[in-house]
N, C-alpha and C positions, 0 to 999 in steps of 0.2 A: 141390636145387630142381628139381623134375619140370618139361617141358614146361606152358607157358600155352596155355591155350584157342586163341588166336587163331594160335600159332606148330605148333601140331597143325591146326588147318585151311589153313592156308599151305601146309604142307608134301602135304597132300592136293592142291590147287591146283596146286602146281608141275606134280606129277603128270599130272594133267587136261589142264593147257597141253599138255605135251611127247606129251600123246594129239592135240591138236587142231592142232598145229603144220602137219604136213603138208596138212590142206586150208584154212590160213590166207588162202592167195594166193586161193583159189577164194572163202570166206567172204567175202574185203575188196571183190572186184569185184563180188560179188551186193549186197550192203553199198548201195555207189556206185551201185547201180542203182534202189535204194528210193526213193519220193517219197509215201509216203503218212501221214507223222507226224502225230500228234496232238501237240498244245504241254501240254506236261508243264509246265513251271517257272508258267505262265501262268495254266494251270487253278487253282493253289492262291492267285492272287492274289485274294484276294474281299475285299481293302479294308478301312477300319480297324470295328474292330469284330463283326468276324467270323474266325471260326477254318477254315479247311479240312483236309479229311480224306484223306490217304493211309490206302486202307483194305489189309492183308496178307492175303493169302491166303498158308495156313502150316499145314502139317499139322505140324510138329514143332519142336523145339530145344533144343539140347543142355542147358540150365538149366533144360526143361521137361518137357522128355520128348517124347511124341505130344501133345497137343492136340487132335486134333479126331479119332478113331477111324474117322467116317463119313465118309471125306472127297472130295470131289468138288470139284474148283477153281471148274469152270464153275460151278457153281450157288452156290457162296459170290460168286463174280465177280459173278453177275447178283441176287444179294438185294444188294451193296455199293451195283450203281448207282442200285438199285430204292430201297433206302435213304440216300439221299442223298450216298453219297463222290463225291469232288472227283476222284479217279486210286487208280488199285490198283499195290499193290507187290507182284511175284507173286516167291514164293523160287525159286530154280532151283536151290539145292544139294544133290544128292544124299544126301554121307553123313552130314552133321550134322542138315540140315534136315528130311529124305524130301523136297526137293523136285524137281523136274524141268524142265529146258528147255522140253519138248513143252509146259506148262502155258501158256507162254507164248502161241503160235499158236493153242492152244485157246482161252487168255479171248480173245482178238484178238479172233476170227470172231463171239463173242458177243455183245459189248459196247460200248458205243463211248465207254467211259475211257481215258485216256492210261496208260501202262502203261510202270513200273521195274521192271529186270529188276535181282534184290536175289542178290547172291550177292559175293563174294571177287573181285575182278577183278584182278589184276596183270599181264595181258598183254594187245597190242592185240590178240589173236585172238579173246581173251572177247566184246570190244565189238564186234568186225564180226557173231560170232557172235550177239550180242543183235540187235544190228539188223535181220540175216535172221530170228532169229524173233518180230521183232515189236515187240519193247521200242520205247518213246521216250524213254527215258531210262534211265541205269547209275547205281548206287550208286560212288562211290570210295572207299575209309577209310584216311583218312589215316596211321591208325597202322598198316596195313598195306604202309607205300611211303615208298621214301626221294622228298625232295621232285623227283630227275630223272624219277623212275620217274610220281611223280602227274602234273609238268606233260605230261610226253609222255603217259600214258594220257588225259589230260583233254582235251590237243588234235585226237587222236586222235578221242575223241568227236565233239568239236566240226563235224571232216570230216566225218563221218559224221551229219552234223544233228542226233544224240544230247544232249537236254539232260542235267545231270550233276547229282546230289545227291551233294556231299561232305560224308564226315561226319568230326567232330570229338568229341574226349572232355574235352578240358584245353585250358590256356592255350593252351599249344606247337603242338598242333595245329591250333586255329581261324586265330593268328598265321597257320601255313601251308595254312591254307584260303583266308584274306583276301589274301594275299602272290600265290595264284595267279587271282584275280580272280573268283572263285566267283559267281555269282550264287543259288544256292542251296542255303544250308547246312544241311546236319542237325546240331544235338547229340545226340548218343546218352548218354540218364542210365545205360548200362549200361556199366561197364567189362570191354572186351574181354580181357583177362587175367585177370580171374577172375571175372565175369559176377553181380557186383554192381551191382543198381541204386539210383539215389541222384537223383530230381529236382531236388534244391539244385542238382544241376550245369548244369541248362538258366540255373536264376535268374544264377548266380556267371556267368558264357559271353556270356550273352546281353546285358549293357551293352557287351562289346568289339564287338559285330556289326554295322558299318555300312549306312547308312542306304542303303534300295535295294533291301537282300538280301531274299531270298525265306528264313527263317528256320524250320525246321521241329524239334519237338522229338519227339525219337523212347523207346521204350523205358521202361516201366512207367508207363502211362497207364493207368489203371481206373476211376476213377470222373470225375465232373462235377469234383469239386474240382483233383483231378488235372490237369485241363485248364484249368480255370480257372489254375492256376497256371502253365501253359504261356502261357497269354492274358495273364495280366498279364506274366508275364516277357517280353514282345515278340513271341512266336510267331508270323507269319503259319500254318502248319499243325500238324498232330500224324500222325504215323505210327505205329497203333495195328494191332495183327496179336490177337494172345493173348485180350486182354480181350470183343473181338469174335469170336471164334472160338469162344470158352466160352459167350458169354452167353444161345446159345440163342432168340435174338431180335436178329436182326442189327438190323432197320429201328431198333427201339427204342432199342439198344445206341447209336448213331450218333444218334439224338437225344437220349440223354441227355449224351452226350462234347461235342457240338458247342453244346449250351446254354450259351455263356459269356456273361457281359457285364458 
């Protein structure tokens, strides 16, 4: 049995840390110095009867390939806000994704969404590092971290004013999403070890999710129906990168997805 997707880009990760380690200390005091957050977790609350929209900005992936050939972040950034998203998830992974940190500081100056910086995070260097360029929020995934490793990277946020989207795939995992006091969770209907997607998983997930949470359902969303069933499943948001990046008509794209009721 060959290497899983998720334990091939870990292993990338490690890597990356042990490049970034030495200006950690410098990272975490600029970090501590930042006070100009936008409220990430808050933006996607739009109350019952409405869906909001984490829009991706995402030139690639590894189940996809490239995506988008023409690709310029800032100008998908400013058609996202121009078309109605609620916060942007911008990729910053290098080798899986073609994404890049610099993307981040870029959409910043642009636009004025709260902004997830989306990438593999397993050390607190990552997250200082997000915070100087910009992020208001990190991705965590669970099934990337044993639960010592998530609570300290998640508190770690937390100093850092960083709101945190933790994501889950299965039972086990939400359990310890809910266990670390998450306020807002992703399901990801794609499983990280071999990068099948399967929406049943937001349906089946989203009865255990208490009441409070900020609920967002991530990963093969395409059509209206598609999100409709995000909506009925409890979803306060959806985090949709692909299907907007292809459609060729963002503003329309984000009207058709966010048409639930």
């Amino acid at each position: 049995m060959g290497k899983n997707r998720l334990q091939q880009i870990l292993e990338v990760k490690e890597k990356e840390v042990a490049r970034l380690l030495p200006r950690a200390e410098h990272l975490r005091a600029a970090a501590l110095q930042r006070n100009d957050f936008r409220p990430f977790t808050r933006a996607l609350d739009c109350g019952p009867g409405a869906l909001s929209l984490i829009a991706e900005v995402k030139k690639a992936s590894p189940s996809a390939g490239v995506i988008a050939q023409d690709f310029d972040p800032v100008r998908i950034a400013l058609e996202y806000e121009a078309g109605g998203a609620h916060a942007l998830s911008v990729l910053t992974d290098v080798e899986f994704f073609q994404g890049d940190l610099a993307y981040l500081s870029r959409i910043r100056a642009a636009v004025g969404l709260p902004l997830l910086r989306k990438d593999f995070i397993i050390h607190e260097a990552q997250i200082a590092e997000a915070c100087v360029a910009g992020a208001d929020a990190i991705l965590l995934i669970v099934a990337a971290l044993e639960q010592d490793r998530l609570e300290a990277l998640y508190q770690e946020a937390k100093v850092l004013q960083l709101d945190v989207l933790v994501e889950a795939h299965s039972a086990e995992e939400l359990d310890r999403a809910i266990d670390l006091g998450a306020d807002l969770i992703g399901i990801n209907n794609r499983n990280l070890t071999t990068f099948v997607v399967d929406l049943a998983t937001t349906e089946t997930l989203s009865e255990e999710v208490p009441e409070g949470v900020i609920l967002v359902c991530e990963s093969g969303l395409k059509t209206r129906s598609d999100t409709q069933r995000a909506f009925d499943a409890g979803c306060n948001a959806i985090l949709v990168g692909e299907s907007l990046m292809r459609s060729g008509n963002i503003a329309g794209q984000i009207t058709e997805l966010l048409g639930v009721s």
